[in-house]
RODREN-478731 format. One record per residue (C-alpha): x, y, z. Coordinates in steps of 0.001 Angstrom, whole numbers, plus 500000, padded with zeros to 6 digits. Example, Ala and Ser with C-alpha at 12.3 -4.5 7.8 and 13.67 -1.06 7.14 Angstrom:
# RODREN-478731
((512300,495500,507800))
((513670,498940,507140))
This chain:
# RODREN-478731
((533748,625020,636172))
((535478,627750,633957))
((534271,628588,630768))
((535637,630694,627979))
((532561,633715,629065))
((530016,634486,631004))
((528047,636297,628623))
((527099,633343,626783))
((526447,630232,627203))
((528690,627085,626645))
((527118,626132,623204))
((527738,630148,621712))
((531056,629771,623099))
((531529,626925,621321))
((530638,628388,618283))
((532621,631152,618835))
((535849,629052,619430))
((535392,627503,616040))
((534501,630356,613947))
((538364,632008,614789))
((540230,628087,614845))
((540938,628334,611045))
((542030,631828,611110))
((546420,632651,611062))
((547594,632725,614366))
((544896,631078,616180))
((546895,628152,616948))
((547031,628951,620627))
((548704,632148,620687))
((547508,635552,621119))
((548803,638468,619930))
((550151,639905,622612))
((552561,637180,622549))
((553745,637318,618913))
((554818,640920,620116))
((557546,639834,622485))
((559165,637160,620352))
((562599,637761,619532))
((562793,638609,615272))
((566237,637661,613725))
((568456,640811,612667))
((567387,641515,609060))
((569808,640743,605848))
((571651,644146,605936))
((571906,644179,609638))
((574247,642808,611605))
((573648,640056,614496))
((572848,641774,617998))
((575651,641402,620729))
((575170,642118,624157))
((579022,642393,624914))
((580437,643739,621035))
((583617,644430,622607))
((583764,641260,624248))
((582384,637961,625341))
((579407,637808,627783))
((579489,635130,630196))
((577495,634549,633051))
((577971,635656,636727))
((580923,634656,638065))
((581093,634583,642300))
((583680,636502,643132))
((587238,634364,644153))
((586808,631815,641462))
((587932,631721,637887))
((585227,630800,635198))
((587583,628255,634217))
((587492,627442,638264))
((583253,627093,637893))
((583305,625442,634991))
((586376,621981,636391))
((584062,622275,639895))
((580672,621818,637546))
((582310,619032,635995))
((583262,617307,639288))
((579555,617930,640925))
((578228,616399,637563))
((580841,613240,637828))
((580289,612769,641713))
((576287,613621,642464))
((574777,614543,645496))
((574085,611257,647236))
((577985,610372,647722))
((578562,612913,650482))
((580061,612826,653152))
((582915,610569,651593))
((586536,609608,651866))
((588578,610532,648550))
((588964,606728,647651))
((585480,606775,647799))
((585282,610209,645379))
((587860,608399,643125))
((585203,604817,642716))
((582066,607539,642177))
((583892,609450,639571))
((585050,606251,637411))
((581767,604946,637855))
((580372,607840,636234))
((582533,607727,633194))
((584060,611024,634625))
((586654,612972,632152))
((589843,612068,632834))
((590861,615430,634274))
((588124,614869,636713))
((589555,611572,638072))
((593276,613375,638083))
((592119,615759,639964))
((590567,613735,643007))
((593805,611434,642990))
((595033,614450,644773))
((593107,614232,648038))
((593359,612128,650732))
((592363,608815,650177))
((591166,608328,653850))
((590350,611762,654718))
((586780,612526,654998))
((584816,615304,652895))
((581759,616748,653599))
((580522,618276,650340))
((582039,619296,647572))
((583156,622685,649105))
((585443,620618,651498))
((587412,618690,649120))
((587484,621896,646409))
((588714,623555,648801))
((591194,620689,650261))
((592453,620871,646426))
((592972,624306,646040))
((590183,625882,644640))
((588628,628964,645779))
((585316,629928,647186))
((582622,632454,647007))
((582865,635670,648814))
((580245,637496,650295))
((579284,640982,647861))
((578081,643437,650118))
């Protein structure tokens, strides 16, 4: 059993533990902690920006768009994992069950309606998205 010391026992410990509870920040944090939290930029400074001389976004794979990873989120979200493999009729039914956008549901009228897709890779792909490529 772990206790808060081994150099006293569990009633001094105890003790201890309630002699620093009313103190300011003895609410659980140490600190050590209260070091690394981000402070807000002061009144006559301005806001910190990562990218001033532009707009950060996140890693993009290289051969899609972030327009691209952003429609093929939206169709992952609207179709789930457990529909795969699946014909495109079949994509169609999962996305209107889902309440999918309506750009979603234009976009898989485009496939095959018998044609069978493996993941979501396949029918991308089928509708003329691009992929990932390898960075070496």
């Amino acid at each position: 059993m772990q206790r808060g010391s081994d150099k006293h026992g569990p009633r001094v410990d105890e003790q201890l533990a309630d002699e620093i509870s009313g103190l300011p920040g003895s609410e659980g944090r140490r600190m050590s902690e209260e070091r690394t939290d981000p402070k807000p930029s002061g009144e006559d400074h301005p806001d910190a920006d990562r990218a001033p001389n532009g707009t950060l976004v996140g890693g993009t794979p290289a051969g899609l768009s972030p327009d691209e990873i952003e429609l093929r989120s939206e169709v992952a979200a609207a179709l789930g994992k457990e529909v795969w493999p699946a014909t495109g009729a079949a994509l169609i039914t999962q996305a209107r069950a889902s309440s999918a956008a309506d750009r979603v549901v234009e976009l898989l009228s485009r496939l095959g309606p018998d044609h069978r897709y493996q993941n979501l890779q396949d029918a991308w792909t089928s509708l003329g998205g691009g992929s990932e490529q390898q960075r070496f």
